[in-house]
C-alpha positions as CSV (number, residue, x, y, z in Angstrom):
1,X,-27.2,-45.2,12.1
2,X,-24.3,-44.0,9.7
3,X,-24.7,-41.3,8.3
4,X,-24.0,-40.9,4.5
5,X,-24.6,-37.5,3.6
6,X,-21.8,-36.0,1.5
7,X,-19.6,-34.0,3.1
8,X,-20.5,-29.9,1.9
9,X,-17.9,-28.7,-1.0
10,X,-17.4,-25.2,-0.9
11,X,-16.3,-23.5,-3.7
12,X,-12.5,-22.9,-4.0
13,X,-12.9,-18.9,-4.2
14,X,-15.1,-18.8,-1.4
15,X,-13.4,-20.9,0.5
16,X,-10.2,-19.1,0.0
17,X,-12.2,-15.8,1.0
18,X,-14.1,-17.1,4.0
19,X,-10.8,-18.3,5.4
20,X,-8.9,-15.2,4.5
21,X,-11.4,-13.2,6.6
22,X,-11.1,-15.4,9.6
23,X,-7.2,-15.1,9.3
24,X,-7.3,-11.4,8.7
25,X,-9.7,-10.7,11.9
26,X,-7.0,-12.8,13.7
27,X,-4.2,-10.1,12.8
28,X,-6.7,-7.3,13.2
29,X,-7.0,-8.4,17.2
30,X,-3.2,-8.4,17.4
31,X,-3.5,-4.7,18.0
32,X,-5.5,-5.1,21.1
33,X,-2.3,-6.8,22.0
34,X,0.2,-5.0,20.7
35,X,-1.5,-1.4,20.7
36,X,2.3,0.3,19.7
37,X,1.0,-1.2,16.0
38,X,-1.7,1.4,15.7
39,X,0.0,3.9,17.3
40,X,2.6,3.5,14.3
41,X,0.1,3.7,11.7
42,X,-2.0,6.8,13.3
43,X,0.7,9.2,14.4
44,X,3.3,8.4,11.3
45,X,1.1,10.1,8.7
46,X,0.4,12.9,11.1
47,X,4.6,13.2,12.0
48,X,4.6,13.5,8.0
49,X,2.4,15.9,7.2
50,X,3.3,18.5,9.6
51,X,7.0,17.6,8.9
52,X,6.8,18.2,5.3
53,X,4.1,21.3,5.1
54,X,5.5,23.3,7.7
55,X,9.2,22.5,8.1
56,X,10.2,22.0,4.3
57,X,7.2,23.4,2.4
58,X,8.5,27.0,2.6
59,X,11.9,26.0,0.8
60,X,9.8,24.1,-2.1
61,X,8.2,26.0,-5.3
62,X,5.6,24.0,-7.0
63,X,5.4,26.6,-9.6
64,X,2.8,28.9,-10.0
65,X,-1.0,29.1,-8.8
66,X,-0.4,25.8,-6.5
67,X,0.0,25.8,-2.9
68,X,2.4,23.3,-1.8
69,X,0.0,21.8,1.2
70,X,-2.0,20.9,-1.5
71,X,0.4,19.5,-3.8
72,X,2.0,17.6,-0.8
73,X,-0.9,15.7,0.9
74,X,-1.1,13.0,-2.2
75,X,2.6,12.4,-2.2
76,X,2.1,11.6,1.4
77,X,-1.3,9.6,0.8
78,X,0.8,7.7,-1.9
79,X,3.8,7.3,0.5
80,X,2.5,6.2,3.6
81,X,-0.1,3.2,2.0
82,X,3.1,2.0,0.0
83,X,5.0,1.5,3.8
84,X,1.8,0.3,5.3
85,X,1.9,-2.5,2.8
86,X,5.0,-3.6,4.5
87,X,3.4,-5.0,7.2
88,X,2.4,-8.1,5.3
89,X,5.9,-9.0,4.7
90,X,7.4,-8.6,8.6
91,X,4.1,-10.6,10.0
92,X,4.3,-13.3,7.1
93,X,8.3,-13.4,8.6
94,X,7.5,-13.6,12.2
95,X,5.3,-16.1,11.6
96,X,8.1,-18.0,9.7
97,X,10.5,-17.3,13.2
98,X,7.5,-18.4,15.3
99,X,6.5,-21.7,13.8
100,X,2.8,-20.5,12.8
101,X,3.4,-21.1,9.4
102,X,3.5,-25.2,10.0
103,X,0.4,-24.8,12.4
104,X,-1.9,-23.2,9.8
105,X,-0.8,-25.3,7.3
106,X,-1.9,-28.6,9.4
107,X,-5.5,-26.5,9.6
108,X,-7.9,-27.4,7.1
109,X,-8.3,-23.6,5.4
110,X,-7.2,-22.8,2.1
111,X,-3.6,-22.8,0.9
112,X,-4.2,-19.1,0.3
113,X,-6.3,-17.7,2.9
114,X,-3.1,-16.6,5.1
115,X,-1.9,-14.6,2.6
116,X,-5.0,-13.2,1.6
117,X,-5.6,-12.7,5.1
118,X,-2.2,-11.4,6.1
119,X,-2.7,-8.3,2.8
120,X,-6.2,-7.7,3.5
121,X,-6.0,-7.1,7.2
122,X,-3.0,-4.0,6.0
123,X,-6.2,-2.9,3.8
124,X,-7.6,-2.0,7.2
125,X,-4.4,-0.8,8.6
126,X,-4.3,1.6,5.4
127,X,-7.8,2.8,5.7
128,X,-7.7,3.9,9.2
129,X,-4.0,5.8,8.0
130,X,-5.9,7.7,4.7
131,X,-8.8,8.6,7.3
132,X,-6.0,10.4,9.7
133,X,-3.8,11.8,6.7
134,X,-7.7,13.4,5.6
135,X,-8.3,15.0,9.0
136,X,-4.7,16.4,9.2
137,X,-4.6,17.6,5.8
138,X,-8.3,19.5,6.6
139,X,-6.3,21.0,9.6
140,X,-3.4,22.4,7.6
141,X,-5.8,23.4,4.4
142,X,-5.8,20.8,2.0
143,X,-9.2,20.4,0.3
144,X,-10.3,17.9,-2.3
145,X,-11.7,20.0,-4.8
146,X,-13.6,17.8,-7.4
147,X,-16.4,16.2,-5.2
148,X,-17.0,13.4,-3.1
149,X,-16.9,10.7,-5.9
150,X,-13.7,11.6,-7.4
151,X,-12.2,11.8,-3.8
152,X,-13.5,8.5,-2.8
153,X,-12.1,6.8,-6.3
154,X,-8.6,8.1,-5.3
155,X,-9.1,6.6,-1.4
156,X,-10.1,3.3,-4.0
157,X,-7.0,4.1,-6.1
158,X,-4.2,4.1,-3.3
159,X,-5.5,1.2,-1.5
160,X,-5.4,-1.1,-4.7
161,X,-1.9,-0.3,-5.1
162,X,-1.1,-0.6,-1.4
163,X,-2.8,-4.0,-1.9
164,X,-1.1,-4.8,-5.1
165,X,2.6,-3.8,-2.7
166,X,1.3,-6.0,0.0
167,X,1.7,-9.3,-1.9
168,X,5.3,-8.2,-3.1
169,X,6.3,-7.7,0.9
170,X,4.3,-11.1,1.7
171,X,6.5,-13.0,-0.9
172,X,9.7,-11.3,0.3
173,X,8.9,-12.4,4.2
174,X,8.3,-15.9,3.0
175,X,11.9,-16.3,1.5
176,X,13.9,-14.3,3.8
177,X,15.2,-15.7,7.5
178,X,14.4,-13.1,9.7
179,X,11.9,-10.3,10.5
180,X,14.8,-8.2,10.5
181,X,16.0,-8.8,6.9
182,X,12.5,-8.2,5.9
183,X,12.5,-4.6,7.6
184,X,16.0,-3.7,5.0
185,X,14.5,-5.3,2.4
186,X,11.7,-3.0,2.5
187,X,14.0,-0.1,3.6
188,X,16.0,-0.5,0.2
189,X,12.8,-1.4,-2.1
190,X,10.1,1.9,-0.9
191,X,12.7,4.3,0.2
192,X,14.1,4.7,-3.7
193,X,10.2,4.5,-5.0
194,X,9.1,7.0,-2.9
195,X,11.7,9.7,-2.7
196,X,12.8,9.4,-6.4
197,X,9.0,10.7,-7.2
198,X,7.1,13.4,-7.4
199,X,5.5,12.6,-4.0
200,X,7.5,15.6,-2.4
201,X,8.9,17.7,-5.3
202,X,7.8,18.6,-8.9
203,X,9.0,16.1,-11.3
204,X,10.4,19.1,-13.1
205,X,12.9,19.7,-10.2
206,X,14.8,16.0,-11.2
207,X,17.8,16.1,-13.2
208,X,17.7,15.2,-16.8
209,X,19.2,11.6,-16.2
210,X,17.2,10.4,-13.8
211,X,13.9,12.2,-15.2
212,X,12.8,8.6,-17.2
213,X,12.8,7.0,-14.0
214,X,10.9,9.8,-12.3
215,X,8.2,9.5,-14.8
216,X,7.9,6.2,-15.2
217,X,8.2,5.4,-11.5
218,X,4.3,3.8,-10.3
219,X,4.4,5.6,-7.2
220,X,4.6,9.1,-9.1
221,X,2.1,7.9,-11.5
222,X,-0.2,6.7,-8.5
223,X,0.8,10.7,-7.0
224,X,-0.4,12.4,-10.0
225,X,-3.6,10.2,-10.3
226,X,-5.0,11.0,-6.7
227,X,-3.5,15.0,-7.3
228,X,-6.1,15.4,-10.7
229,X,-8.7,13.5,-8.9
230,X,-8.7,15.5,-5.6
231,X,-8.3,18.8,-7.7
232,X,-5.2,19.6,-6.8
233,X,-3.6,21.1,-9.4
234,X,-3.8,24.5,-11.0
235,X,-6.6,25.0,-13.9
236,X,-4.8,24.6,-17.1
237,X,-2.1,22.4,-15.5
238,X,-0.3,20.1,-17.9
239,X,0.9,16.8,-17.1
240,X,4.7,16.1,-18.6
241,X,4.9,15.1,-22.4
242,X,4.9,11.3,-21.2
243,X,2.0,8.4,-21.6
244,X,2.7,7.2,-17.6
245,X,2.0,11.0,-16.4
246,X,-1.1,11.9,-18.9
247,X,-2.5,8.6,-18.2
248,X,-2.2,7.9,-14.3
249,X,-5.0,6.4,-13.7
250,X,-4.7,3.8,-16.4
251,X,-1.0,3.2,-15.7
252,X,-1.3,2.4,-12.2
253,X,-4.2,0.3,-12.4
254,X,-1.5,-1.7,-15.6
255,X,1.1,-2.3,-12.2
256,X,-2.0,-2.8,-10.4
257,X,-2.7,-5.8,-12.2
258,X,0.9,-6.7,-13.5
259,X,2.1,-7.0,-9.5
260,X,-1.3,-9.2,-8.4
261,X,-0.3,-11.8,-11.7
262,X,3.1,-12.2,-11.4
263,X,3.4,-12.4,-6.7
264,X,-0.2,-13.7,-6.0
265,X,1.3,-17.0,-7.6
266,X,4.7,-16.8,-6.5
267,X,3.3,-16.1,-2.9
268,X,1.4,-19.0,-2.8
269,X,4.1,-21.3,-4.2
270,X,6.7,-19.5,-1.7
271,X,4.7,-20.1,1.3
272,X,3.7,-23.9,-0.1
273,X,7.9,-24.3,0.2
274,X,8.5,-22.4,3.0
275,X,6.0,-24.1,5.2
276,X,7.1,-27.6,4.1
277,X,10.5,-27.1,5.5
């Protein structure tokens, strides 16, 4: 007998979610394969934080009543999720290389669930980093000093904008040729966003002209949101005279937002092109 039931619609989000997950657990298994991958994301953040608290923390003032330790280990939170959000965009080109874009595209799945799977499987990569920075910076005597909650809403806080970074690599690995552009691309984008912040130094130690950008840079915004929510500034600290710095919190969460409109579209249309070619 035929049978006529209708075939089961799922709905679009779900869909989309469900086959993001099973893409995601595929990249997640790649490190059983490739183990040098988590070896990169574990020891990096620990190669940091030792580098910076006990080789260049005696040459840096922070200013009064503030240990540099402390002052350093949300620079280094900040810094190392925005690199581990460039994973997305050297897999999403190796795929390209490889051919695997045209093989999930003749799958039934989602047009989006590679990309959501490709940024969500960094979120793990990025979790498992913040969980070894946490340990290390116990070791060397950071301590978050405004409770549990606040500590776990900065953990929440980095790994949105790590997320938010992921979908700007993702787009950039679907238009460039090679895995190896993709590596200079994110060289020239994070190294300037990281290092012209106050992830390492106090934004007071800038010169005057490149102070604006300082301030308004996300990842020093996203720096000083996880520092006042660990606790790790001095009673009575003041943030600088500017909205981005007295607001962090709300600032980040605006690029937050501003990145996922503009390149969750423009990845999905990239990787539409790019897989049709």
């Amino acid at each position: 007998m035929t049978d006529l039931r209708i075939p089961e619609r799922r709905n679009p989000v779900l869909r989309a979610l469900t086959d993001g997950w099973i893409v995601a657990k595929r990249n997640l298994i790649k490190i059983k394969r490739v183990p040098e991958i988590m070896v990169f994301v574990l020891i990096s953040p620990i190669m940091f934080v030792l580098l910076f608290a006990y080789v260049f923390g005696g040459a840096i003032d922070v200013g009064p009543g503030l240990d540099y330790k402390e002052f350093l280990i949300g620079g280094i939170f900040a810094q190392t999720v925005v690199f581990g959000a460039t994973f997305s965009g050297a897999a999403m080109a190796e795929d390209m290389q490889k051919g695997f874009i045209d093989r999930f595209r003749s799958l039934p799945m989602a047009r989006s669930a590679v990309l959501i799977g490709r940024t969500g499987s960094d979120v793990v990569y990025n979790v498992l980093s913040l969980i070894i920075m946490g340990l290390t910076g116990l070791l060397v005597g950071w301590r978050a000093h405004h409770g549990i909650p606040k500590m776990l809403g900065a953990f929440a806080l980095l790994l949105a904008f790590a997320y938010a970074i992921s979908w700007i690599m993702a787009w950039i690995g679907l238009i460039v040729p090679s895995v190896d552009v993709i590596n200079n691309a994110s060289f020239i984008v994070i190294m300037p966003l990281t290092f012209v912040s106050n992830a390492f130094v106090p934004l007071e130690s800038f010169p005057g002209f490149l102070r604006p950008f300082v301030e308004w840079n996300p990842v020093s915004a996203v720096t000083q949101a996880v520092r006042e929510l660990f606790g790790n500034l001095p009673d009575g600290h003041r943030a600088p005279d500017v909205w981005s710095m007295q607001h962090p919190v709300v600032y980040t969460l605006g690029w937050v937002v501003l990145i996922m409109v503009i390149f969750v579209p423009l990845s999905v249309q990239a990787y539409q092109r790019a897989s049709t070619k």
